[in-house]
N, C-alpha and C positions, 0 to 999 in steps of 0.2 A: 774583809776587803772586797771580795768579789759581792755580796751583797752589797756593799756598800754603793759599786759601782753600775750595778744592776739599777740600784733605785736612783741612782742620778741621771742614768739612761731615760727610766720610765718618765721621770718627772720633768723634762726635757720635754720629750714625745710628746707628751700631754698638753704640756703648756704650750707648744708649736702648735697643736692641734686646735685646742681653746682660741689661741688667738686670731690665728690663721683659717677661717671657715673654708677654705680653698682647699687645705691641705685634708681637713678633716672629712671633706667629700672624697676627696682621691684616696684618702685612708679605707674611707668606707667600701665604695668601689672594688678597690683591690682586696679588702677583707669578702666582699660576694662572692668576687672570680676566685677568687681562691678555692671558699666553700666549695663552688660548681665543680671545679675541676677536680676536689676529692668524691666529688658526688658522682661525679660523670667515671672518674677511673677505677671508683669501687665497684661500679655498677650501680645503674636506677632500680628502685625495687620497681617490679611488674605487676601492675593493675590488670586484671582481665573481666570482663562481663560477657559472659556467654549468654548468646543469644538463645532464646529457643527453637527449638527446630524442629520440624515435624517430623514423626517418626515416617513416612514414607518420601522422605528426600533419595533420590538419584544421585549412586555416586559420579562419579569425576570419570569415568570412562564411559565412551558412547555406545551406542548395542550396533551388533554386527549388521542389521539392517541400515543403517542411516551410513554407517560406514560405507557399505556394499553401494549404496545407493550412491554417493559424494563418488566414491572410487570408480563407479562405471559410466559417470560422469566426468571424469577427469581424465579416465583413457577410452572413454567413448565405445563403451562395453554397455551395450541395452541390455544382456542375458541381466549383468549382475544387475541393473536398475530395474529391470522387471523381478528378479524372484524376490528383491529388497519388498515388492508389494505386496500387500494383502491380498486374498482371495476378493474380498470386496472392490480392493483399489485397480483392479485388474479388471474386474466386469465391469466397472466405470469406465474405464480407457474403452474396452472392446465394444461397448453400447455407442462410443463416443466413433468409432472404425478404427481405432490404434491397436493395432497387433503387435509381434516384439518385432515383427521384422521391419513395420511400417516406421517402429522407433527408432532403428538403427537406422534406416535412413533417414530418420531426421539428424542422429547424430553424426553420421557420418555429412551431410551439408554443412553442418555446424562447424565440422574439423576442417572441413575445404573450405568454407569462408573466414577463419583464423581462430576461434571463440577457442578461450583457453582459461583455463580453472590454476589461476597463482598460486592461491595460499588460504587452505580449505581449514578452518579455526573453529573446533566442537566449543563451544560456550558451556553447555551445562543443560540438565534436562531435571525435569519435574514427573515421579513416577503419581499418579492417585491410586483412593481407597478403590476403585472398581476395575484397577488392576493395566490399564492404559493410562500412556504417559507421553510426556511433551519435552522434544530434545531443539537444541537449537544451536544454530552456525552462524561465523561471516564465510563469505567464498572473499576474495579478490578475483576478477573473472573482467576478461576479455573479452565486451562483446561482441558479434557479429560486425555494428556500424563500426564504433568507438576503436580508435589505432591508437589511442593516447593513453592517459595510467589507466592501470585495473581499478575498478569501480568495486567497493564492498556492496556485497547483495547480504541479507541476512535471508535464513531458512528457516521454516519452521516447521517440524515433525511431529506428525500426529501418531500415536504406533497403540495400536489394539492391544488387547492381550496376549496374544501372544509372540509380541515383539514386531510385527508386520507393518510396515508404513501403510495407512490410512489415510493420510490429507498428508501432502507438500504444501507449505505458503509460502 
């Protein structure tokens, strides 16, 4: 009996559906979302392609120079901006007349005409094979003119081997 009534159900369906090309799209439709939604609640299986990657990739934290450097730029500390530098980046400043104390007064001008460092964002750095490496930031930063939003400046860190800032750009 319950078969009986089974197959008079189907044959019904069928025939509604045969005749009715309206109903047979709507059938079909609802038989997709259906699909998806068991697919979507079991879970999708996970596809991955690993990229390759060079073995001398730079992880995810920044070296204490660029830090030191962003940080005595931010509270307007020339010590920590100066030892951030290399022995080299430092003859360049002093060849240039910059001593740390000439720099502190430039930072301290900077602090009394408003310049202010928002929101200091390490991006990611590239170490190479000869053991120097390239780190890189946005600042948001207040400039001296500009009263209106922070402007992103991007940095770019050159650091020797032995971790020492070499070129700011």
């Amino acid at each position: 009996m319950i078969g009986r009534i089974i197959s008079r159900i189907l044959h019904r369906v069928i025939r509604g559906l045969v005749t009715h090309p309206i109903r047979f799209v709507i059938f079909l439709v609802a038989l997709v979302a259906a699909a998806g939604l068991l697919v979507f609640q079991s879970g999708l299986p996970s596809f991955s392609m690993a990229l390759p990657s060079p073995s001398f990739r730079v992880g995810n934290s920044p070296p204490t120079s660029t830090e030191n450097y962003m940080k005595g730029n931010e509270t307007f500390n020339a010590e920590l901006v100066w030892n951030a530098l290399s022995d080299e980046a430092q003859s360049r400043l002093r060849s240039r007349g910059t001593t740390i104390q000439a720099l502190q007064e430039q930072m301290d001008q900077a602090k009394q005409a408003g310049r202010q460092f928002n929101q200091v964002t390490y991006i990611g750095g590239q170490s190479f094979p000869d053991g120097t490496s390239m780190h890189f930031y946005t600042v948001l930063s207040r400039g001296l003119q500009s009263r209106g939003e922070p402007e992103p400046i991007p940095y770019v860190f050159t650091l020797d081997q032995s971790g020492k800032i070499v070129r700011v750009q």
